[in-house]
TORLUM-792292 format. One record per residue (C-alpha): residue number from 1; x, y, z. Coordinates in nm, 2 decimals. Layout:
<atoms>
- num	X	Y	Z
- NUM	X	Y	Z
...
</atoms>
This chain:
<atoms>
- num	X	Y	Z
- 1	-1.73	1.38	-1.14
- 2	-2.07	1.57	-1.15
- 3	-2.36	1.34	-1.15
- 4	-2.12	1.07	-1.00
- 5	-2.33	0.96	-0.66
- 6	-2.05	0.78	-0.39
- 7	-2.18	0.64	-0.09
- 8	-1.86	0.61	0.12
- 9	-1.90	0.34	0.44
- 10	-1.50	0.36	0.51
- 11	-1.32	0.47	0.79
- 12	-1.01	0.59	0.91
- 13	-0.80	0.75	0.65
- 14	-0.72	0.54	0.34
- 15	-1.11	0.56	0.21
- 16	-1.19	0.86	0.39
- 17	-0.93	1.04	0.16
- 18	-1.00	0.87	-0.18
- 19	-1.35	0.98	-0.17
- 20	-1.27	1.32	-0.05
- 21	-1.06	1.38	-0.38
- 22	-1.38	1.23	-0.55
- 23	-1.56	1.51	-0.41
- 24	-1.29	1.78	-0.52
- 25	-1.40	1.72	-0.84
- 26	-1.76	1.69	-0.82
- 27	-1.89	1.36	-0.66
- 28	-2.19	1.37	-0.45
- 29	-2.04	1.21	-0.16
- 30	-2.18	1.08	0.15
- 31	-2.06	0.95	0.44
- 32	-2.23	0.69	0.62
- 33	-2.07	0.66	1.01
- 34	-2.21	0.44	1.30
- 35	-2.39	0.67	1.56
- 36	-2.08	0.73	1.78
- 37	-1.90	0.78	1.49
- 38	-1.59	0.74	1.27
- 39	-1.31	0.62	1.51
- 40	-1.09	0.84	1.31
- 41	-1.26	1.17	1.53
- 42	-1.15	1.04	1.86
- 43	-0.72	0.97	1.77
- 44	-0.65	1.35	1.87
- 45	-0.81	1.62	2.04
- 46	-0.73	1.93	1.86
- 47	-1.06	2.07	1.79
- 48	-1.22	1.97	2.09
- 49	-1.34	1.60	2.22
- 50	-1.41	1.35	1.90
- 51	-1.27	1.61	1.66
- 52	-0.93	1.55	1.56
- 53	-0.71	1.69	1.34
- 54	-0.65	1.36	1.15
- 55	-1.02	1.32	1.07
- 56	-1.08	1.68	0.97
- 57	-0.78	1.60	0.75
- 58	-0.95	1.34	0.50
- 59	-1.31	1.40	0.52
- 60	-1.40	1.73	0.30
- 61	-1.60	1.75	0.01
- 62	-1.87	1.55	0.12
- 63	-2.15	1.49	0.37
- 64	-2.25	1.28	0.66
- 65	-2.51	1.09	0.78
- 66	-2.55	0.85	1.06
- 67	-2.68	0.51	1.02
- 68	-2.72	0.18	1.24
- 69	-2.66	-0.07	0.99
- 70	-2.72	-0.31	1.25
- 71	-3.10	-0.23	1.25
- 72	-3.34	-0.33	0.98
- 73	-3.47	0.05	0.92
- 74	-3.12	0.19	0.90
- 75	-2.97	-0.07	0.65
- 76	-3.33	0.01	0.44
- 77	-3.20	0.38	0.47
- 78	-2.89	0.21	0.28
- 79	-3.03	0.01	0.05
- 80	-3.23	0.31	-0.09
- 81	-2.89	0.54	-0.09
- 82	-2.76	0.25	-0.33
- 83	-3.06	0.24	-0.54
- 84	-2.92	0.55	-0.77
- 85	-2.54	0.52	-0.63
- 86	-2.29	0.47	-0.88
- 87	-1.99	0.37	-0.60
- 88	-2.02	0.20	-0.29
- 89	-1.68	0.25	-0.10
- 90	-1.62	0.00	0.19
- 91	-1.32	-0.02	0.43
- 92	-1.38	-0.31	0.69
- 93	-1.26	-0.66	0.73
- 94	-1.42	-0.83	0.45
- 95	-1.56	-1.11	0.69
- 96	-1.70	-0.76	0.84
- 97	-1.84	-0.67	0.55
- 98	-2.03	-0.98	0.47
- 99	-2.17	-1.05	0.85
- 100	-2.34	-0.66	0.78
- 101	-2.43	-0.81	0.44
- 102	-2.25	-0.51	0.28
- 103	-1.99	-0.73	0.11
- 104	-2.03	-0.74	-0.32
- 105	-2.17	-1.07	-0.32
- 106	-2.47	-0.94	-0.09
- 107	-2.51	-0.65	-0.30
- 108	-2.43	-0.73	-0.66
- 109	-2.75	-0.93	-0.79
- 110	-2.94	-0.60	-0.70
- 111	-2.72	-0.35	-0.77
- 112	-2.55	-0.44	-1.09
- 113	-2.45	-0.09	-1.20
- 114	-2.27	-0.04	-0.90
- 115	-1.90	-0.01	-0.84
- 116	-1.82	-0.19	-0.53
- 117	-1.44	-0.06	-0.43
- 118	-1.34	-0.26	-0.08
- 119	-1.03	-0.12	0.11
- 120	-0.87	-0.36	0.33
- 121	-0.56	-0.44	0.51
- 122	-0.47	-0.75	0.28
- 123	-0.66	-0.83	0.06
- 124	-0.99	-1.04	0.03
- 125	-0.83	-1.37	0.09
- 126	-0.54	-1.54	0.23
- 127	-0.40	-1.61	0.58
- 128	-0.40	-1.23	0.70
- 129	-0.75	-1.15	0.56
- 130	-0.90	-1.11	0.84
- 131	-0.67	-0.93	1.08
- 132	-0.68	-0.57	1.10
- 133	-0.54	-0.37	0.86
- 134	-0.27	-0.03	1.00
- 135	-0.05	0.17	0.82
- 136	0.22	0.11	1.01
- 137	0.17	-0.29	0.99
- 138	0.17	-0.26	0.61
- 139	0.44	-0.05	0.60
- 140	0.66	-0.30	0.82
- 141	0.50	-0.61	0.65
- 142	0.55	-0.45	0.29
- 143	0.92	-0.36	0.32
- 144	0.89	0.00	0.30
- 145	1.05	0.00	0.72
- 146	1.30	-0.28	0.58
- 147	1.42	-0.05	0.39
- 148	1.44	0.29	0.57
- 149	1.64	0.42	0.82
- 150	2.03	0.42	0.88
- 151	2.28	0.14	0.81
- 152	2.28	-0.11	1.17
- 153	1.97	0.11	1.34
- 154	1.66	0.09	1.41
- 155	1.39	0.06	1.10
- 156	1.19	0.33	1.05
- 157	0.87	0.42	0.94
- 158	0.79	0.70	0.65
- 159	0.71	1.03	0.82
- 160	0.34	1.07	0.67
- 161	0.08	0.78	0.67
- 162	0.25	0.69	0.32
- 163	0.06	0.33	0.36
- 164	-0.31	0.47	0.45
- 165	-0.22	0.75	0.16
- 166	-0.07	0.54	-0.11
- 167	-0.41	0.37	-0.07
- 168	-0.63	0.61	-0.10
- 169	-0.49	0.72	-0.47
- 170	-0.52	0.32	-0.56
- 171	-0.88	0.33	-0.44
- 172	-0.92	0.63	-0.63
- 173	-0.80	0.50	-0.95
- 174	-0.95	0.18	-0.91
- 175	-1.28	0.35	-0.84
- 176	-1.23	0.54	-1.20
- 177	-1.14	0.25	-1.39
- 178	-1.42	0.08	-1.23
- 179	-1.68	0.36	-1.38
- 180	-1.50	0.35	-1.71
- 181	-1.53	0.01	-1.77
- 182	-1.93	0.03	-1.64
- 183	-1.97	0.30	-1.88
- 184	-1.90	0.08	-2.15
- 185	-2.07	-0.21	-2.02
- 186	-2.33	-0.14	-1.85
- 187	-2.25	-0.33	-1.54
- 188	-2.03	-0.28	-1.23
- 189	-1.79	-0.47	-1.05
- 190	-1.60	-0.49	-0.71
- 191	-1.23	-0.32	-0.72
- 192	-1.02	-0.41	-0.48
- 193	-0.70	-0.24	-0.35
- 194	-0.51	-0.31	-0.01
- 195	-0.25	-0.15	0.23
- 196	0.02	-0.45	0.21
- 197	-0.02	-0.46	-0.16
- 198	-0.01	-0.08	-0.20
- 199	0.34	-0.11	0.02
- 200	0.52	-0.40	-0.17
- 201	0.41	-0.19	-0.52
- 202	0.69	0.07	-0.41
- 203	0.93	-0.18	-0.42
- 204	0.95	-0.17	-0.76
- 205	1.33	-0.09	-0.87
- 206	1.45	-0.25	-0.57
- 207	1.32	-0.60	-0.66
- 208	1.42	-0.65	-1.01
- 209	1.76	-0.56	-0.88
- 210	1.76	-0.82	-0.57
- 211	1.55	-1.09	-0.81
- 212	1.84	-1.05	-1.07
- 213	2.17	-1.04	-0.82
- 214	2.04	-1.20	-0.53
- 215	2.19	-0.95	-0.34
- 216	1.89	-0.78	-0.09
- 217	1.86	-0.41	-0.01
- 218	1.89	-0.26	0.33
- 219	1.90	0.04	0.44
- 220	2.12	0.34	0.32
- 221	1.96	0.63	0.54
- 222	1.99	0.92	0.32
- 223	2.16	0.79	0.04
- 224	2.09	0.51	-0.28
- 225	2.27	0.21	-0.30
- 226	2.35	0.23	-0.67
- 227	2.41	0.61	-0.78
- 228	2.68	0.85	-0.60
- 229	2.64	1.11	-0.52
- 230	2.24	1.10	-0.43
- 231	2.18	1.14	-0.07
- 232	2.16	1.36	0.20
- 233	2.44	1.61	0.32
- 234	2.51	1.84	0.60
- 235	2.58	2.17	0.56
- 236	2.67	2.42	0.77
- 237	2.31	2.54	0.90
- 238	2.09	2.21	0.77
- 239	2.05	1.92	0.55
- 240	2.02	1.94	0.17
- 241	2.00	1.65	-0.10
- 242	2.19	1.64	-0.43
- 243	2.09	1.41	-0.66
- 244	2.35	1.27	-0.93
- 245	2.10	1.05	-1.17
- 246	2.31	1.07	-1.48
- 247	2.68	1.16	-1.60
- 248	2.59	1.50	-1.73
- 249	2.46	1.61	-1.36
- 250	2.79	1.44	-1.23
- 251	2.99	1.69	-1.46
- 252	2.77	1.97	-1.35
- 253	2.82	1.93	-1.01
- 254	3.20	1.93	-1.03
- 255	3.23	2.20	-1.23
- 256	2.98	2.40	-0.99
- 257	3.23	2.30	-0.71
- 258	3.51	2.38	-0.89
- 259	3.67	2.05	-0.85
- 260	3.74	1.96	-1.17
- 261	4.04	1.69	-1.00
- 262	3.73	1.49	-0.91
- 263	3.61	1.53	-1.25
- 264	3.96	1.37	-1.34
- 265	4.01	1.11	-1.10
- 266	3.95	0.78	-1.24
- 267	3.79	0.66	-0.96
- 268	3.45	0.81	-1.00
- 269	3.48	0.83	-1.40
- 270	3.14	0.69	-1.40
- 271	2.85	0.62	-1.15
- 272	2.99	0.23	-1.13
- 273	3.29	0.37	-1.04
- 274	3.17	0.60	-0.81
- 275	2.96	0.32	-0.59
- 276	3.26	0.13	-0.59
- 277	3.44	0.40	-0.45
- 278	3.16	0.58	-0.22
- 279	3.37	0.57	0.10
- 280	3.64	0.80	-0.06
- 281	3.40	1.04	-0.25
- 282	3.13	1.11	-0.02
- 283	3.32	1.15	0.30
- 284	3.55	1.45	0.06
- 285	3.20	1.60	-0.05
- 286	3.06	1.62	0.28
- 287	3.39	1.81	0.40
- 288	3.28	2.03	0.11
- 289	2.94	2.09	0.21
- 290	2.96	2.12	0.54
- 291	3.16	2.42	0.53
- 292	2.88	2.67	0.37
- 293	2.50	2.70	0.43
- 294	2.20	2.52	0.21
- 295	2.15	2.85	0.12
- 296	2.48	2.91	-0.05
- 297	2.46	2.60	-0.24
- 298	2.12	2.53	-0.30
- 299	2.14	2.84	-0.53
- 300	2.49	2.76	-0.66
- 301	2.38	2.42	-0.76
- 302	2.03	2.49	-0.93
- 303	2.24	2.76	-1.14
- 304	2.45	2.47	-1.28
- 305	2.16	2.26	-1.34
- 306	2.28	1.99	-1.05
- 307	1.93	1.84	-0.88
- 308	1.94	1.96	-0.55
- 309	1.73	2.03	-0.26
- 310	1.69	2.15	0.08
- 311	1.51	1.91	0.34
- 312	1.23	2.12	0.45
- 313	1.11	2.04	0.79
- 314	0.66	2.05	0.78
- 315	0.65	2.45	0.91
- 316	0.93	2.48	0.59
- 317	0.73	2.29	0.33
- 318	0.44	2.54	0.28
- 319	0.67	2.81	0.22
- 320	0.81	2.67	-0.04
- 321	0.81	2.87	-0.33
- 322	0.70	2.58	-0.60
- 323	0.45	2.46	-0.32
- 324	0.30	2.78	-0.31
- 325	0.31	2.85	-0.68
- 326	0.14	2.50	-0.72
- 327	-0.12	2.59	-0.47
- 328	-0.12	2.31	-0.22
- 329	-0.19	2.53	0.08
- 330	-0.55	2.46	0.09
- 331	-0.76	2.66	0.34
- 332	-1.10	2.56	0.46
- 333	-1.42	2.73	0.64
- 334	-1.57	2.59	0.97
- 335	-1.87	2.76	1.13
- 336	-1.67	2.71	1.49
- 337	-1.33	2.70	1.44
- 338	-1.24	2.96	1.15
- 339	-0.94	2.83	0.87
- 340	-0.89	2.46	0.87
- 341	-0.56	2.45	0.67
- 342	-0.52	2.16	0.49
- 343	-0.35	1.99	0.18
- 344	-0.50	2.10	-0.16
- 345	-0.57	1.79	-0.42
- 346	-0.24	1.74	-0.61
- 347	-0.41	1.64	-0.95
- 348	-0.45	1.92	-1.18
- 349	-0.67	1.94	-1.46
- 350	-0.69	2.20	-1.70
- 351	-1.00	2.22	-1.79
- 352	-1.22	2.05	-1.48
- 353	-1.01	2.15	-1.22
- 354	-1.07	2.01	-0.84
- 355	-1.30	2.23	-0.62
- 356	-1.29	2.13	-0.28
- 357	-1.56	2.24	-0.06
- 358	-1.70	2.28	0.28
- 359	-1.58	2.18	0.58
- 360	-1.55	1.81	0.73
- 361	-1.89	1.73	0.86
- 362	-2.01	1.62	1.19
- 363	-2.15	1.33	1.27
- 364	-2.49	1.34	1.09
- 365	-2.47	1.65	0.97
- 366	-2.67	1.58	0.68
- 367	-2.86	1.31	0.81
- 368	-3.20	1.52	0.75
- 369	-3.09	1.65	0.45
- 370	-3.00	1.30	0.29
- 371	-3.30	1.17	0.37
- 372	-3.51	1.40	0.27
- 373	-3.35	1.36	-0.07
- 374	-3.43	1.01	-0.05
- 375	-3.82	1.06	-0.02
- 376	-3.81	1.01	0.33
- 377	-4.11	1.33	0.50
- 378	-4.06	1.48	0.86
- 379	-4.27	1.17	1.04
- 380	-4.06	0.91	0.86
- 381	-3.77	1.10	1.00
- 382	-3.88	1.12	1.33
- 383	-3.95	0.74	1.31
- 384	-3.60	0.66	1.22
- 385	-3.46	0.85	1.47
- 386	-3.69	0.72	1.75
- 387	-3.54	0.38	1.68
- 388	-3.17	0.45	1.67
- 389	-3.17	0.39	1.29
- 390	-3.05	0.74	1.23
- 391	-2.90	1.00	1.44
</atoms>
């Protein structure tokens, strides 16, 4: 993405993120925040007052700069970032947008090269446009909470931001298709991606199934509603998964557990079978597994080529050996605080990898440097700042 210019005007974590991973791999990226900055800062404490955890999560490779949009002089500052910019990335209500005059049909006639991506809650249109947008709203609206948790309890709602996140690599994408297409062309074009849209997208397998039988999903806790065995089991010191996909791992995992009599039975001769019979089966293999720790079968499994897992808890996950061999312990630089340890970017390239740099920026930051860049001098700087265009 080197010579790739991304002016990013979102907020929170869904943008935030997708033009972090921008910048892992080249992107000039800056971030344009109000003067009291991203609300993002303020959701936790951990590095001190307005400098959370959260926001020092999504906001490296790039730099920062603090603009009024709401004055003439700071959305002049704007207009000349745009000038050479080759993606505008926007995450606001898209009446929001347009009452700034930052929305694409503001900005397209003199800007045509640019690659407008908005990040919303639901979409530009429709009766939810304009409400705000949350991950855990999409994720209830979507059906991914409709569809989590354990038989008759409570729904749940995915561990990690997986609404905000999911977003993030759609805005992404849709930000390189975007350029590819204006590559050819010549010309840009909004891309649009949203959090409820993002959600309903994961329902993939699960609604050509109900829109074929008519029967709905709901919740299975740790296991699948149409393959046995593939859920979660207690063992004796923890939780493990075993994963069943096919006949062959079925086999395998009989033969590892040296019941070849369930091998036999001909009431799990086949994964139909087996779901028709789950409240035998499973109930006799979680006797079996509860009686020996994950690490006795964990090994004993992966020797017999049965999919398995343990259910690492987060301090577990970045010992991991294949997360460490894949290098996603990512480990960044402040001047105050020392190592911010993060997630490392999960695409690999061979050739280009990702080289994420620096350290989430203040608030402004850069503000002098951008500038400066953009054929503003020291008295022109001065001026901004004396009227609250720029801090």
């Amino acid at each position: 993405m080197d010579g790739i210019k991304v002016v990013d005007l979102t907020q929170i974590a869904s943008g935030p993120y997708a033009t972090s991973m921008l910048g892992d791999f080249g992107a000039d990226v800056v971030k344009i925040e109000p003067p009291s900055g991203d609300p993002l800062r303020r959701i936790d404490n951990t590095f001190g007052p307005g400098e959370s955890a959260y926001a020092y999560s999504v906001n490296r490779s790039k730099r920062a700069i603090a603009l009024d949009l709401k004055t003439a002089a700071g959305f002049d500052v704007l207009e000349r970032m745009l000038e050479d910019a080759d993606v505008l990335a926007v995450s606001m209500r898209p009446s929001a947008a347009a009452k700034l005059g930052i929305d694409y049909a503001s900005l397209a006639e003199r800007h045509p090269r640019l690659v407008y991506c908005s990040i919303t809650g639901y979409g530009e249109s429709g009766p939810l446009a304009g409400r705000p947008g949350m991950d855990l709203i999409a994720q209830a609206r979507g059906g991914v909470m409709g569809t989590t948790g354990e038989p008759g309890r409570t729904p749940v709602k995915v561990g990690p931001a997986v609404g905000d996140f999911l977003c993030s690599y759609l805005a992404m994408n849709a930000i390189l298709l975007g350029l590819r297409v204006r590559d050819r062309d010549g010309t840009g074009q909004q891309v649009s991606v949203n959090l409820l849209d993002g959600q309903v997208s994961l329902l993939a397998n699960l609604s050509v199934a109900y829109h074929r039988t008519g029967v709905p999903f709901r919740p299975m806790g740790g296991a699948q509603t149409n393959i046995v065995p593939y859920q979660v089991f207690a063992t004796a010191d923890g939780w493990m998964v075993v994963a069943c996909l096919t006949e062959k791992f079925w086999v395998n995992l009989c033969h590892a557990l040296g019941r070849g009599d369930l091998l036999a039975d001909p009431r799990y001769a086949t994964n139909a079978d087996r779901v028709r019979n789950r409240n035998d089966l499973v109930p006799e293999l979680e006797r079996i597994f509860a009686a020996r720790p994950a690490a006795h079968w964990v090994p004993l499994l992966d020797a017999s080529d049965v999919p398995c897992s343990p259910v690492n808890r987060l301090e577990e996950v970045f010992e991991d050996s294949q997360v460490v061999n894949n290098d996603m312990r990512l480990v960044l630089d402040h001047p105050v605080h020392g190592e911010i340890v993060t997630v490392n970017n999960p695409i690999h390239l061979s050739r280009t990898p990702a080289r994420p740099w620096g350290y989430p920026p203040a608030v402004g930051e850069h503000s002098d440097e951008v500038l400066t860049e953009l054929g503003y001098d020291a008295e022109a700087i001065r001026v901004l700042r004396e009227a609250g265009a720029v801090t």
